[in-house]
VOGU-3710 file (C-alpha; in Angstrom, 3 decimals, decimal comma):
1> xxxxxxxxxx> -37,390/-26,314/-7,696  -36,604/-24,519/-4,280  -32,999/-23,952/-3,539  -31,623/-22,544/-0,527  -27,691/-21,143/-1,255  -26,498/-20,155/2,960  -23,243/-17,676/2,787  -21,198/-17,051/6,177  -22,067/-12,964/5,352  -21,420/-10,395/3,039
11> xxxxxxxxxx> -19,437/-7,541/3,899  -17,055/-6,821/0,721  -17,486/-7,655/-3,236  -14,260/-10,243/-2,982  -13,916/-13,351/-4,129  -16,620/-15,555/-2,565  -19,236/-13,150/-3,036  -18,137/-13,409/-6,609  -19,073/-17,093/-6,490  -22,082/-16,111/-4,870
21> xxxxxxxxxx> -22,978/-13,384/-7,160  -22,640/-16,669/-9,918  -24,581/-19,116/-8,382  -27,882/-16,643/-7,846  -27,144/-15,725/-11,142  -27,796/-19,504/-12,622  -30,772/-20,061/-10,579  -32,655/-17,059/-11,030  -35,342/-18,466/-12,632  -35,457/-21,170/-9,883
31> xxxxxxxxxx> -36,891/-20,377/-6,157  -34,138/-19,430/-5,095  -33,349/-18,006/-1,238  -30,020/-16,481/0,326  -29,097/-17,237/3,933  -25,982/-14,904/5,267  -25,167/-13,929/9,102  -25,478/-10,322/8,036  -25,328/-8,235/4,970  -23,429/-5,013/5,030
41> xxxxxxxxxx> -23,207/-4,553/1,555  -23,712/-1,171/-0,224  -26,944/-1,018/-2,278  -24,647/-1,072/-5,552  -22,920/-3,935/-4,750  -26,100/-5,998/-3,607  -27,269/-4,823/-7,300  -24,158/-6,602/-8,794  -24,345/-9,528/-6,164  -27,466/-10,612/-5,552
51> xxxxxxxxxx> -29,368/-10,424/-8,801  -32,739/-9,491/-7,231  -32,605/-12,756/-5,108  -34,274/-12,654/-1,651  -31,391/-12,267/0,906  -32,428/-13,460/4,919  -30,109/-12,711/7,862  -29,765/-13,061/10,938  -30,006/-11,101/14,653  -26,618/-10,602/14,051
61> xxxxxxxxxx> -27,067/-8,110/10,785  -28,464/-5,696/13,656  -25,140/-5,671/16,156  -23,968/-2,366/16,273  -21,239/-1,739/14,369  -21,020/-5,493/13,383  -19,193/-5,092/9,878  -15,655/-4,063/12,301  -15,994/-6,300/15,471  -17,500/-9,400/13,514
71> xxxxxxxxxx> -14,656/-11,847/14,383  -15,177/-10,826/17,941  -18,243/-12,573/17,793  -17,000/-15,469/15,800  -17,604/-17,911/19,383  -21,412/-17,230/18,876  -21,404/-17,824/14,941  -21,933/-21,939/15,126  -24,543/-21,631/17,778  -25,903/-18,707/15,307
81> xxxxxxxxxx> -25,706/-20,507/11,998  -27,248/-23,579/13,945  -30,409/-21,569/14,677  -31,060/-20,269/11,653  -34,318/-20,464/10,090  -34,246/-21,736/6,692  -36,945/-22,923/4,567  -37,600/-26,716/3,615  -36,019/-26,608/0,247  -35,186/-29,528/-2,311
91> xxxxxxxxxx> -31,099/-29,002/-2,554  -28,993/-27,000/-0,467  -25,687/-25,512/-1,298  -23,932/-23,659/0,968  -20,875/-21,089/0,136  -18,672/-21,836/3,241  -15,436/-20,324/4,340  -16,119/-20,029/7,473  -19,494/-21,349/9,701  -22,140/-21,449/6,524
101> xxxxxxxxxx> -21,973/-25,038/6,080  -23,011/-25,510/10,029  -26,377/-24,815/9,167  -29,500/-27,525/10,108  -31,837/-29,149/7,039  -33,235/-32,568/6,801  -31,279/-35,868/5,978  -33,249/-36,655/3,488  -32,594/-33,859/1,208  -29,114/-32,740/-0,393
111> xxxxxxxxxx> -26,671/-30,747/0,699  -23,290/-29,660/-1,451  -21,115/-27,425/0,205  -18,632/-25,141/-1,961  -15,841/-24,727/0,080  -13,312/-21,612/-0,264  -11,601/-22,761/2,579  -11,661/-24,467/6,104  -11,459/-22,278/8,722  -8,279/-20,520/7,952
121> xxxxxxxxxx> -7,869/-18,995/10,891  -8,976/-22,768/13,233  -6,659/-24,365/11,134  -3,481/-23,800/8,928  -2,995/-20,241/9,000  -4,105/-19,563/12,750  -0,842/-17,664/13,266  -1,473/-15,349/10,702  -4,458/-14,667/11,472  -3,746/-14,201/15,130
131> xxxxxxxxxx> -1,406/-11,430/14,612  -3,828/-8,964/14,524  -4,660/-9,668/18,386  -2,964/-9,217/21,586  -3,690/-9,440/25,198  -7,273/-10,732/26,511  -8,655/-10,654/22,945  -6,150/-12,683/22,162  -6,049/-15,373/25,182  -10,004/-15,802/24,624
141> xxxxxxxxxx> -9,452/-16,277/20,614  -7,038/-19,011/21,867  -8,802/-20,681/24,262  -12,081/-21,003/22,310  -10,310/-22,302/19,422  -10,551/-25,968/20,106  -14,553/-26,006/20,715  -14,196/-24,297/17,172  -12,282/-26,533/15,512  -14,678/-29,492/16,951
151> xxxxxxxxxx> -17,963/-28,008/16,311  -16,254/-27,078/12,433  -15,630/-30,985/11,900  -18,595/-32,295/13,092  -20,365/-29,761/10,771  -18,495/-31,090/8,210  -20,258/-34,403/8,756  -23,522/-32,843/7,379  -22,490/-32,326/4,106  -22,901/-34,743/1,284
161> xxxxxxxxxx> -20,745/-33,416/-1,084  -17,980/-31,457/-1,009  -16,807/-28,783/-3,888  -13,023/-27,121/-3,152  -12,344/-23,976/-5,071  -8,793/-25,167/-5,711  -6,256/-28,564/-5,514  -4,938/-26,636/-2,626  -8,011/-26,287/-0,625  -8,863/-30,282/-1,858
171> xxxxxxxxxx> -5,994/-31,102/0,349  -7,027/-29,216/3,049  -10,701/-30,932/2,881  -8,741/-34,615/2,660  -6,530/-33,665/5,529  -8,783/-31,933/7,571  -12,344/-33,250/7,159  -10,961/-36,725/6,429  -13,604/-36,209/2,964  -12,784/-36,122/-0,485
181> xxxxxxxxxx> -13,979/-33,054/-3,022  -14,083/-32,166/-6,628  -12,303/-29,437/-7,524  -14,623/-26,390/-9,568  -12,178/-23,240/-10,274  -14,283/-19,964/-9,007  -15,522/-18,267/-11,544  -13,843/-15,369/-13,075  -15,580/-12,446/-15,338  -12,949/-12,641/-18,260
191> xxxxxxxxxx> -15,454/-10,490/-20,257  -15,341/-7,454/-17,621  -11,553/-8,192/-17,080  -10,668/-7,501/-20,595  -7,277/-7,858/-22,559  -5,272/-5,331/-23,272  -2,797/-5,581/-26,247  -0,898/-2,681/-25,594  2,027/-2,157/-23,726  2,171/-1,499/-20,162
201> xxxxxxxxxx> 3,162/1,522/-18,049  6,431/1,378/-15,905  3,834/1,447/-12,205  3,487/-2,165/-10,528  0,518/-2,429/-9,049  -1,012/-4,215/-5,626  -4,372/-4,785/-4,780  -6,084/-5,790/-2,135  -8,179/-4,943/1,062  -5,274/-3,334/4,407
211> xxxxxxxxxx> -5,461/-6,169/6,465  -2,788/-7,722/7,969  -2,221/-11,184/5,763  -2,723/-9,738/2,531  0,936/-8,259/3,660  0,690/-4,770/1,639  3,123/-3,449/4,191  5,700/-5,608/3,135  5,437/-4,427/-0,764  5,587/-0,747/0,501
221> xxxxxxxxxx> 8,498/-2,020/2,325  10,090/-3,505/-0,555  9,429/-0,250/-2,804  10,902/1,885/-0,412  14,075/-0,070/-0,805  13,438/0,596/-4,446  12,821/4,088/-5,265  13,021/4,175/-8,894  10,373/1,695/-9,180  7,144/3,210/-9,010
231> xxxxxxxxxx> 4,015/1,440/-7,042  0,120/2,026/-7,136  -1,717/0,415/-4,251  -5,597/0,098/-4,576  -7,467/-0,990/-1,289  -8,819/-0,208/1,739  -9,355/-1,663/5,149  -8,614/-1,330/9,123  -5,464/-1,682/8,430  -5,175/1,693/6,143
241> xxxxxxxxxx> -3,772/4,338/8,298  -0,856/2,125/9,289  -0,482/0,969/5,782  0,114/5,131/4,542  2,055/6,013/7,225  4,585/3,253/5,799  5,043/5,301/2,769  4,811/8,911/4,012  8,516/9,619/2,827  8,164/7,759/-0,718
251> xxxxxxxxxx> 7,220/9,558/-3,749  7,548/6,732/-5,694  4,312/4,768/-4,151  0,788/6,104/-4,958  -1,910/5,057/-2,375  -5,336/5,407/-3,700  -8,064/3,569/-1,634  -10,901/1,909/-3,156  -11,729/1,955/-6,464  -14,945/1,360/-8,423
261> xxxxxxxxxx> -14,382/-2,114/-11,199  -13,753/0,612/-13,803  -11,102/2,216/-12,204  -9,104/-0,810/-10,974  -9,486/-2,474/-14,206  -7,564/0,419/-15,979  -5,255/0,204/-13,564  -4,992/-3,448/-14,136  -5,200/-3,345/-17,875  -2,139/-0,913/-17,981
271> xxxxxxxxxx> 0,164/-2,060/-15,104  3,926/-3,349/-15,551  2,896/-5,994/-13,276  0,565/-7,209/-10,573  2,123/-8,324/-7,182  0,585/-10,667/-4,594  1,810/-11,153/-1,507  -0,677/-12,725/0,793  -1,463/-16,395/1,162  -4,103/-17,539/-1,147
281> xxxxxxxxxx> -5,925/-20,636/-1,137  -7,298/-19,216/-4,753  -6,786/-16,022/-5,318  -9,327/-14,357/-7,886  -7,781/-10,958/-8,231  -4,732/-12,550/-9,662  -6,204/-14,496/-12,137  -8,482/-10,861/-12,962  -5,217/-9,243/-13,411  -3,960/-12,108/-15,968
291> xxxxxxxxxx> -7,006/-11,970/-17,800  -6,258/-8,288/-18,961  -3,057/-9,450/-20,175  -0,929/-8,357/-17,379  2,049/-10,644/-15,943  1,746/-11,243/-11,725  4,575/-11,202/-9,242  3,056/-14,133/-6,629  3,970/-15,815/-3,778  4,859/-19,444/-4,235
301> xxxxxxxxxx> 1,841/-20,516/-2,272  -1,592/-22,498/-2,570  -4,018/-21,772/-5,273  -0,959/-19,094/-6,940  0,795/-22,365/-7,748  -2,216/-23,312/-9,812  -3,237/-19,791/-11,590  0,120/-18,455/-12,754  2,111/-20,105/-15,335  5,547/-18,922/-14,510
311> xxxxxxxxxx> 7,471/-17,742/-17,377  4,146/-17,215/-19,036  1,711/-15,453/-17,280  3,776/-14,658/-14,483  6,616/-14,886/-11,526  6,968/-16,561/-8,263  8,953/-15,324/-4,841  9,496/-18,105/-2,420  9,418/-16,456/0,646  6,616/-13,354/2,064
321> xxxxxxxxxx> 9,787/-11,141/2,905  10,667/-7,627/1,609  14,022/-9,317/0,196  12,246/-12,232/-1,777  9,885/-9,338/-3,445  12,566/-7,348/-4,055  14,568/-10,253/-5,932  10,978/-11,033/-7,908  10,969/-7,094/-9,141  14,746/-7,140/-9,956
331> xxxxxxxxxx> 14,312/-10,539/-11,705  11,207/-9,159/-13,915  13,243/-6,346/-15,081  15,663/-8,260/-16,577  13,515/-10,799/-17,989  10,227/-8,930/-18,652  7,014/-11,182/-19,942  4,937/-9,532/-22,966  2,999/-11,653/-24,339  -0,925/-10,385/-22,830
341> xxxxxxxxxx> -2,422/-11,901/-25,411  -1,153/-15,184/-24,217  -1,174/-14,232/-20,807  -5,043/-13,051/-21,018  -5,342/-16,741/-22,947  -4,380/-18,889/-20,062  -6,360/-17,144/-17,520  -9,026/-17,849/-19,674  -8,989/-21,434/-18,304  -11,145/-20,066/-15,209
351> xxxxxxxxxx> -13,844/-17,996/-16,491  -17,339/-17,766/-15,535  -18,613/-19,936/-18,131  -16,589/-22,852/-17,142  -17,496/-22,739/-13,445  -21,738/-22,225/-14,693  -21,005/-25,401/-16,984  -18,589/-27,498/-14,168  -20,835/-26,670/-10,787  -24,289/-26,636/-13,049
361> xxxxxxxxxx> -23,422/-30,585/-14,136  -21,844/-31,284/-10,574  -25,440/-30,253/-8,604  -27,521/-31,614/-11,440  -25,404/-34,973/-11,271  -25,216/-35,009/-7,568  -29,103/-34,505/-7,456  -30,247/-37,256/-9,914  -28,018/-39,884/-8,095  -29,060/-38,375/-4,190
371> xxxx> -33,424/-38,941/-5,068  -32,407/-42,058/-7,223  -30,925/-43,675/-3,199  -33,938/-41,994/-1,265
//
């Protein structure tokens, strides 16, 4: 069987190249072919991702410098994706969060999209997103927005069935895309992210890549307020050198960039807790961090609401202020959770073998019924 899996592009090993990384993985003795924008990923990581699979890109994977200024050319990304050559195939899935599902193939074959989000940034987090601009940047990002937003739900149109990686991002598809979805957890590698039965260190511990909405400035803010607490970051990004000069003056906050799996595992496996502060409409890290056995300080937000079990596995903060994580840190002290073996149990809910059972009888399913109509 042919199979054609199109990804918006690969620039990091985060979550939707995880999912990715999952579906090549249960296909690899099918002809399978990857479609991406561009692929920036180091030779290591394209080891771990693509499992040997052909990858295709397109004129954009030769743009100078493309892996910074690629939402600069976000305008030219439908027109892009639109154009793409891809092979006549018998199903095609597409791995969308962005433009991926946008691409062309006939009616008469199947196409399932798995959908980490709609456009976040065309959408319902547009102001976050739009932070990180200013001046002419900014007044073209706003003014092309609405020939975004229209070309995004027509493509929508082309799908035949929808997957959402969460209830939260099920709503989004219903609200947005006037379409309904099944919801297929991403998958989670509970067997790399193993428990530890120990207990923890006194560091908390954030991770994630500097960027403005993952908000890692505002948990440096909050541990400057609370100097006897002691806080590892791990990550890097554009926003990095703003991010360290936030914490200059604090000894109590250890910055120290990206880390290999092994190394951010042991941090993971030994840390007092995990704290995540950015708007998630899954969030796989957190789950990774429950799955050693380690509690998680989240934000009450989207897919959070649906990975932590508070009192359990975890904590929520209502608000993305300094003062709200502050008040989540204070409250863990007092009321510390210790159970990682039960903590490591629940995340255990979204491992890999669940999503490779759930999305293996969703395609096969959707399939059968599709050539049964033709």
């Amino acid at each position: 069987m042919k199979i054609a899996l199109i990804h918006d592009w690969l620039r990091v090993h985060a979550g939707s190249e995880k999912v990715v990384s999952e579906i090549l993985s249960m296909y690899k003795h099918e002809d399978m072919m990857l479609y991406t924008l561009f692929n920036k990923l180091s030779i290591e990581e394209q080891a771990q991702i693509l499992h040997n699979a052909p990858c295709r890109t397109s004129w954009i994977q030769f743009v100078p410098f493309v892996n910074r200024i690629y939402k600069v050319l976000l305008p030219l990304m439908p027109f892009v994706i639109g154009h793409m050559r891809i092979r006549s195939s018998d199903i095609y899935l597409s791995s969308s969060h962005a433009i991926a599902k946008g691409f062309r193939h006939p009616k008469d074959k199947l196409h399932i999209c798995y959908c980490h989000t709609p456009m976040r940034y065309a959408w319902y987090l547009n102001e976050d997103y739009l932070q990180e601009f200013s001046g002419i940047k900014l007044w073209l990002i706003k003014w092309i927005l609405p020939f975004i937003r229209r070309w995004d739900l027509r493509s929508a149109t082309h799908v035949n069935e929808f997957i959402a990686n969460s209830k939260h991002i099920q709503y989004q598809i219903r609200n947005i895309y006037k379409r309904e979805s099944v919801v297929i957890y991403p998958p989670v590698n509970t067997k790399l992210f193993k428990l530890n039965p120990n207990p923890r260190q006194s560091f908390y511990l954030a991770v994630g890549r500097c960027v403005p909405y993952k908000k890692m400035d505002m948990i440096i803010r909050a541990f400057n307020n609370m100097p006897d607490k002691k806080l590892v970051l791990i990550g890097d990004g554009y926003d990095s050198k703003r991010v360290k000069g936030l914490m200059k003056n604090s000894t109590n906050i250890v910055w120290l960039g990206y880390q290999h799996d092994d190394e951010l595992i042991l941090y993971m496996q030994n840390a007092r807790a995990c704290i995540f502060a950015a708007k998630e409409d899954f969030g796989i890290m957190c789950v990774e961090a429950q799955a050693t056995g380690t509690p998680v300080l989240a934000l009450k937000y989207g897919g959070y609401l649906e990975t932590v079990a508070e009192g359990l596995s975890g904590y929520f903060f209502e608000e993305q202020t300094v003062e709200s994580i502050m008040q989540a840190v204070n409250y863990f002290e007092q009321n510390p959770l210790c159970d990682h073996a039960g903590i490591s149990a629940h995340a255990a809910f979204f491992s890999a073998e669940k999503f490779r059972e759930a999305f293996g009888q969703f395609v096969h399913a959707k399939h059968q019924a599709f050539m049964h109509r033709l």
